[in-house]
N, C-alpha and C positions, 0 to 999 in steps of 0.2 A: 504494500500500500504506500500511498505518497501522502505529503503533507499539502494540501490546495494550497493556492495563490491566496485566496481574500479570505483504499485495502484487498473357505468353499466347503460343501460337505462332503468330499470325496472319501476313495476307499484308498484313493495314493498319492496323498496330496503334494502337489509339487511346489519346489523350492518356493520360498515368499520374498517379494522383492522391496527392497530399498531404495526410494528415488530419494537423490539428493537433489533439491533447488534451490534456488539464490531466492530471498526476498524481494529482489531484485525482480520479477518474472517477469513483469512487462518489457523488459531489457531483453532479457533470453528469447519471449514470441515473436519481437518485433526484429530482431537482430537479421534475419536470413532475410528478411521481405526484402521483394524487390521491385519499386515504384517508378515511373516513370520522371519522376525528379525527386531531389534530395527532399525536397520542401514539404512532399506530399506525405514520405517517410515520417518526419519531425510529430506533421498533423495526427498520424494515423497513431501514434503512441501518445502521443499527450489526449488523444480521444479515449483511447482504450486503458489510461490512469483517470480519465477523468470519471468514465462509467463506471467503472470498477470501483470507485469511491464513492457513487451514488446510482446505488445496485436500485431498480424501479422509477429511478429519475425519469422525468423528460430530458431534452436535450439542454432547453434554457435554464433547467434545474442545474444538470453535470456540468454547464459550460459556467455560469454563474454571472458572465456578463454578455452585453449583446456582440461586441465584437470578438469573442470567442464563437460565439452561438452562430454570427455567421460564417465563420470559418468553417464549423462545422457542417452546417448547410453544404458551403461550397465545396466539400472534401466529397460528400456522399453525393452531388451532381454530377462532381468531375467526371468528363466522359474516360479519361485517360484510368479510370481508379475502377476496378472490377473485385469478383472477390477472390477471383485466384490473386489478385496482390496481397488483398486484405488476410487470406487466412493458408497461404505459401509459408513464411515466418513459422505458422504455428502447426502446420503439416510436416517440417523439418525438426523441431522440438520434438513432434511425435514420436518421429523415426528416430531420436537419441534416445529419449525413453524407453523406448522398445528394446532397443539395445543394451540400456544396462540394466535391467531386464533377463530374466532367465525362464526356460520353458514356455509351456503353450502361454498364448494369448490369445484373447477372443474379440474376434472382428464384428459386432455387434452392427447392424444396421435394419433402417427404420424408414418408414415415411413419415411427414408431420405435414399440417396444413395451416398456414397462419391469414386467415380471416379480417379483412377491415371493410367500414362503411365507408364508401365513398357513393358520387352521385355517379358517377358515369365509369363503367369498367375500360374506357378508353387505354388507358394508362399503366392498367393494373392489371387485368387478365381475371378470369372465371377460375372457383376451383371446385366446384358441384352446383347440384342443384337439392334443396333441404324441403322436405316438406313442414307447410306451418299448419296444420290441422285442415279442417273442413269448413268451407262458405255457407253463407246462409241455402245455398241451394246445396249444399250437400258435397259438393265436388271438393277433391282435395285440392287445395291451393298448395303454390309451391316457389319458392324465391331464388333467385342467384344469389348465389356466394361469391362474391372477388375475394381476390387475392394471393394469392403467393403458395406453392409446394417444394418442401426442400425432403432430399433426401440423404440423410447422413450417416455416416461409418465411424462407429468409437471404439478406439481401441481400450479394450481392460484387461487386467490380468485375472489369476483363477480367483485370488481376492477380491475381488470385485474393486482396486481401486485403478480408474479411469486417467489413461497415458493420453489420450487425448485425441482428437479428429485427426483419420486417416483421409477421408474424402468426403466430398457433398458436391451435392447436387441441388442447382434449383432450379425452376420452370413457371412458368402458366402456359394455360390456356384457354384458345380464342372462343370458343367453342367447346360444349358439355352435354353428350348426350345420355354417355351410360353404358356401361355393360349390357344389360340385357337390348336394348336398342341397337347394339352391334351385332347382338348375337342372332336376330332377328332377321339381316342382312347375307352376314358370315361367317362360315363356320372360324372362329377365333385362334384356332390351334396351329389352320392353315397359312395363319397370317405369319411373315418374318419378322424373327426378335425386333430386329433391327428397325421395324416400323412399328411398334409398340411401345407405349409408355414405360413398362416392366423392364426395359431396354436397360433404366438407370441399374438396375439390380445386378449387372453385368457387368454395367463400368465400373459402379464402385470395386465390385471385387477387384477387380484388376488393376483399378488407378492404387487402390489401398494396398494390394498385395505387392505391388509392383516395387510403393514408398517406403514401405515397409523392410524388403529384400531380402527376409526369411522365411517363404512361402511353408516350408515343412513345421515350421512353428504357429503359422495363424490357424484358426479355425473360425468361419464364418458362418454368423447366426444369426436365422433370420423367422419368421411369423411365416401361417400359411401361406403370404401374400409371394413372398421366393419360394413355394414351391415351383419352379420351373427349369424343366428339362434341360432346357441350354445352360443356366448357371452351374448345373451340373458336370454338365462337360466344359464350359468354362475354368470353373476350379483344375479339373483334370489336367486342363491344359496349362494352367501357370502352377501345376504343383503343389496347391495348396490342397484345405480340406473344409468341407460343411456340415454343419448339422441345423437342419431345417424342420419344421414342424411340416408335416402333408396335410395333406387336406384333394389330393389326386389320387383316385386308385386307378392306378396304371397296370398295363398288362405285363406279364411278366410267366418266367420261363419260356413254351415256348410258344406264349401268345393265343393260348386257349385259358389261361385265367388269369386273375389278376392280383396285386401284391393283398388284398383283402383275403381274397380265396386260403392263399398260402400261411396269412396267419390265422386265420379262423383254425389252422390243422396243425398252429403250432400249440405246442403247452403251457400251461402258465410256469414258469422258469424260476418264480420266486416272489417274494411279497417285499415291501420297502414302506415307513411309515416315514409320512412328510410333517410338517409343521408350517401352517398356513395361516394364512388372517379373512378370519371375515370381513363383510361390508363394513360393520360396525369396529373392525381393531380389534375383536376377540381372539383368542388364539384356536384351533382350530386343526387335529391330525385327520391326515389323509390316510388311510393305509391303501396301496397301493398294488393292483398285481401287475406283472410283469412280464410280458414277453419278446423275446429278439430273433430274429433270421435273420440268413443272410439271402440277399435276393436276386435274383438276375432280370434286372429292370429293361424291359424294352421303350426304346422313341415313339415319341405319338405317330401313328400309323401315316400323316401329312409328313411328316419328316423323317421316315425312318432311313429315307436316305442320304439323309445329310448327318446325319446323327447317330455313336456308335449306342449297343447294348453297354450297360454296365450293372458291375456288380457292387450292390450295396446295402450296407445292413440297414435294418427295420427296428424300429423299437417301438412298441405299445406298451405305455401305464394307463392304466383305467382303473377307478374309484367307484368299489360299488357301494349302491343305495342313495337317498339325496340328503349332503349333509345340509346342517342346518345354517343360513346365512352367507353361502355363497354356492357357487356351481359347484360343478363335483369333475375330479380333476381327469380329463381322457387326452390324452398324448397320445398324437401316430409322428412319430420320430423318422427322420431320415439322413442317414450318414455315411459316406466313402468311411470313415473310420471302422478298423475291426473292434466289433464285438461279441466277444469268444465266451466272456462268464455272465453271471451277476451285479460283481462289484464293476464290471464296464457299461454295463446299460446304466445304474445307476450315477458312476459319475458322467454319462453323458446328461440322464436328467439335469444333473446338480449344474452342468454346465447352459443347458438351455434354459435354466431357472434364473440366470443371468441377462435374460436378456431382457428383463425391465428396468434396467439399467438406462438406455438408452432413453426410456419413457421417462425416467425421473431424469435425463438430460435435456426431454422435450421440455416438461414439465418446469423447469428451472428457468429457461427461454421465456416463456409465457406468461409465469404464476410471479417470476422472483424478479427478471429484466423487463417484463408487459410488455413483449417484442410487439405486440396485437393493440396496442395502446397509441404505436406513431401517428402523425399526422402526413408524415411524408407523402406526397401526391403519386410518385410514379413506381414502380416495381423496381427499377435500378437500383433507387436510391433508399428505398427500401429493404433491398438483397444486401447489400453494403452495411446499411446499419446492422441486421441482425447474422452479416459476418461478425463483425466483432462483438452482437450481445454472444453469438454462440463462443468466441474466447472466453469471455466473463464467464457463462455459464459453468465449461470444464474447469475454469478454477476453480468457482466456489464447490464444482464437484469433487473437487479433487482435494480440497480445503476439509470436505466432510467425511470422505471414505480413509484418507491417509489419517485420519487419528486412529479410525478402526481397525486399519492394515499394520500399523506400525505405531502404537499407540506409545511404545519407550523410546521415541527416536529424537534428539536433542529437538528443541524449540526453533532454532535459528532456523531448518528448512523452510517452515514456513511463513515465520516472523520475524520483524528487525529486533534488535535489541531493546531500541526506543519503547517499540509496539509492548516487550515484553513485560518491562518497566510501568509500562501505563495499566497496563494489566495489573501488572499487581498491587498496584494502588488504588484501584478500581474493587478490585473481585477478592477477599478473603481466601489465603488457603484451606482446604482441610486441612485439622490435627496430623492424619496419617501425612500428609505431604508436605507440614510445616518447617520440616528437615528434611537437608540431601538434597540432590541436585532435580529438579523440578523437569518433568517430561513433556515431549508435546501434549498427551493428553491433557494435563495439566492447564496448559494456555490456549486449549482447543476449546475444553470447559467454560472458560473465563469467558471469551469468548462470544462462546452462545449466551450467557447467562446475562450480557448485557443486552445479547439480541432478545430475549423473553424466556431462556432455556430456566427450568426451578434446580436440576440439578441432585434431584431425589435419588434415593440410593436405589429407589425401584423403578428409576428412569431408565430408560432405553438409549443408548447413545445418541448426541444431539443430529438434528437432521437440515437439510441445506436452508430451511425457511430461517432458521433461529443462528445459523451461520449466515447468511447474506444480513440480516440487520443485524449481527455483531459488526460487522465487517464494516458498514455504510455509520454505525454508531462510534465504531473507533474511529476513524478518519476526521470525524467532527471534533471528538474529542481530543486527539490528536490536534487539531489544528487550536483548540484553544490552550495546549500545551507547548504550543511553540510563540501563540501568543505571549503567554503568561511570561513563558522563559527570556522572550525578548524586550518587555517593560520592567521584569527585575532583575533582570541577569541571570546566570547561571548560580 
């Protein structure tokens, strides 16, 4: 943080990592960017200190006067500024973190749709069509949605703490009919990747694997929406690995039944009890049965010649009975990885149970930056701004999982000394930690507890909401600390 002008359940668990960072971070993301003048460079991190010290700000809120504010402006118009400038920097940081880094990592990717009112989609682009109930005459009424679709690749380890944006994608579009409206037309299967929206699910793999440069180490995880045949031979093809939820039964063997048929005939292989959260926050076990094959997947019959057979395994968990206060859990798992026992189906689950990770980095965007909140008129300049809320966001993500991944790892990763200091004059140690040398969790604590965290011994570790206003509350504080320090001295 700066101070302003006027902050797995496996069965084999592998090594757990230590990122070291400088306090310093917006130094580090901004460092490899490459803008098309120095000038733009300067803008692009005194934006990205300036959000990140007023996490849910407007812009005139972070800039704090008007001729900042229209710098600002000007930076996210500039036609020369895209977000490959904006978020290159911080695709490079990725790829070192990866790096010091050991074993699997998971390549997590998502859609998300960011929504705004304007008068005229001229500028901005459609991104559905929503129904708002039924007219007086009875007929469903039904409104456009503008605005903006990004599609993004986050890399995490088996801890679940987030190295950062591998790749993203953004789009609109001019026009919104629908699935079933295509499907009416054409048969959809026929159609080429490559003219499909699905198409992003493709490149990410590749742009991300590519950045990355350890393809035998990623594994790429995605919702039924990446069920699709090509990213399958995709992955094959640059060496890497997926495990995707289906939601296709595909034919298989040799084309007289299908990957359903074959497990209906396989056995149940073993039981696994999960621990889950209802609607309500109650806790909530699954027991879970289990079965895995391995399968010989044939191409959709439109492409089977472009496209080879492959073999890969199947994993179904299904939860019977309906428990009470949320669904009941049915996984059709699918993975180029072997799985030969038990304890391999299960930590593939453990690993696809990661992938709401991603959702708590949409969610961060939305609920914690109010990406959905701009006034920005046109989709450019709009893409741009929420390049960089999405830096902000992996920070404070990163701010909230690194206490849980490495909760004994000195303070300074993530804090200045300054910041330390003020912490502790702010927030009370516990008795137990009143002595010895004080941990990050320690200052992770403090932390939240100015953001609204209570800190109860039957709390839960603090979570990004109560870490983004620690964060935006120290920096205030902080600045009347350097106040203070400079009308009396040191």
């Amino acid at each position: 943080m700066r101070t302003k002008k006027h902050a797995k359940p496996t069965s084999e668990k592998e090594p757990s990592i230590e990122i070291s960072t400088d306090p310093r971070w917006v130094d580090m993301e901004a460092e490899k960017c490459q803008f098309a003048d120095v000038r733009l460079g300067r803008r692009f991190k005194t934006l990205v200190e300036e959000v990140s010290d007023c996490v849910g700000g407007s812009i005139p809120f972070a800039c704090q006067d008007w001729a900042s504010t229209k710098a600002a402006y000007r930076f996210f118009s500039n036609p020369r500024v895209s977000e490959e400038d904006i978020l290159g920097g911080h695709f490079e940081s990725t790829r070192s973190r990866f790096h010091a880094a050991s074993g699997t990592t998971l390549i997590l990717h998502d859609t998300t749709e960011f929504s705004y009112e304007r008068e005229s989609a001229r500028n901005l682009g459609l991104v559905t069509r929503a129904c708002m109930g039924s007219g007086r005459d009875g007929r469903l009424r039904h409104i456009t949605v503008r605005g903006i679709l990004m599609h993004s690749s986050l890399a995490v380890t088996l801890d679940g703490l987030p190295l950062g944006l591998a790749s993203i994608k953004f789009w609109t579009r001019k026009n919104f009919k629908g699935c079933n409206a295509l499907k009416r037309k054409i048969n959809p299967t026929r159609v080429p990747i490559e003219e499909k929206e699905s198409y992003r699910w493709l490149e990410n793999l590749r742009q991300s694997t590519r950045l990355l440069g350890a393809p035998e180490r990623c594994v790429h995880i995605g919702d039924r929406e990446s069920d699709i045949y090509e990213l399958f031979c995709a992955a094959r093809e640059e060496g890497t690995h997926f495990l995707v939820r289906t939601c296709v039964d595909r034919l298989a063997g040799d084309g007289g039944h299908t990957i359903g048929d074959e497990m209906k005939a396989t056995r149940v292989k073993g039981m696994h009890r999960l621990q889950l959260r209802t609607r309500d926050g109650e806790s909530s076990e699954a027991v879970l049965k289990i079965k895995y094959r391995r399968v010989q997947v044939l191409p959709p019959i439109g492409k089977k010649d472009r496209y080879p057979q492959l073999a890969l395994s199947v994993i179904y968990a299904k939860e019977s009975g309906k428990p009470k206060g949320r669904d009941p859990v049915d996984w059709k798992l699918i993975t180029d990885l072997p799985v030969d026992s038990l304890s391999d189906a299960i930590e593939k689950l453990a690993w696809y149970s990661l992938r709401w990770k991603i959702e708590v980095f949409h969610k961060i965007l939305k609920s914690g930056c109010k990406a959905e909140e701009s006034k920005l008129r046109t989709s450019e300049r709009l893409v741009n701004l929420i390049s960089i809320f999405c830096i902000v966001s992996w920070r404070i993500f990163w701010m909230t999982m690194i206490n849980r991944t490495a909760p004994q790892a000195p303070p300074t990763i993530a804090l200045t000394q300054e910041e330390c200091v003020i912490l502790d004059s702010l927030v009370n140690d516990r008795p137990k930690n009143s002595g010895g040398a004080k941990t990050l969790a320690n200052y992770i604590r403090k932390l939240a507890q100015i953001g609204g965290y209570l800190a109860r011994r039957s709390d839960p570790p603090p979570g990004n909401t109560v870490i983004w206003r620690g964060m935006s509350r120290l920096v205030d504080i902080q600045l009347g600390f350097a106040i203070g320090r400079k009308l009396v001295g040191n």
